[in-house]
N, C-alpha and C positions, 0 to 999 in steps of 0.2 A: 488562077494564081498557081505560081509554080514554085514547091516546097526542095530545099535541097537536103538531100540526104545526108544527115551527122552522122551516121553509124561508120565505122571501120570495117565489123565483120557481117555476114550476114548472118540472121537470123537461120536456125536448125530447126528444124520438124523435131519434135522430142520421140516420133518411132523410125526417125532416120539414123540408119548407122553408119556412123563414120569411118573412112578408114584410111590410112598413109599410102599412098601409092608407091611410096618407098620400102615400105612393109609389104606389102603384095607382091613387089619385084623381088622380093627375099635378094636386094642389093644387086640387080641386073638391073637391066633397062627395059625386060619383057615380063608380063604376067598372063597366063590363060584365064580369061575367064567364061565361065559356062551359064547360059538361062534359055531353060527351057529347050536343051540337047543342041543349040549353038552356039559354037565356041567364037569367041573376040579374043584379039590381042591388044591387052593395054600397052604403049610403049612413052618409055619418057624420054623425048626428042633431047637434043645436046644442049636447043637452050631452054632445058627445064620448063617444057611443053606436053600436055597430055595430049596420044593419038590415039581413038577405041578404032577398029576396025574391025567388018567382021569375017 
């Protein structure tokens, strides 16, 4: 049997933290972010697309 999913948002890990990608870009389109001494570049494509690269 195949159950369809009601929900709208997904469910959150409650020790997951959230954060705005629009906040991270402090209003650019680029953010650096760093784990474990390698850096990624978040970027938010033109149509409102996330790209992590590293």
């Amino acid at each position: 049997m195949i159950r369809a999913q009601t929900r709208t948002e997904p469910d959150l890990v409650a020790e997951a933290a959230c954060h705005d990608a629009r906040t991270l870009t402090e209003g650019a389109n680029t953010a650096l972010i760093v784990l474990d001494g390698q850096v990624y570049t978040l970027r938010i494509t033109h149509a409102g697309k996330l790209i992590l690269t590293k």
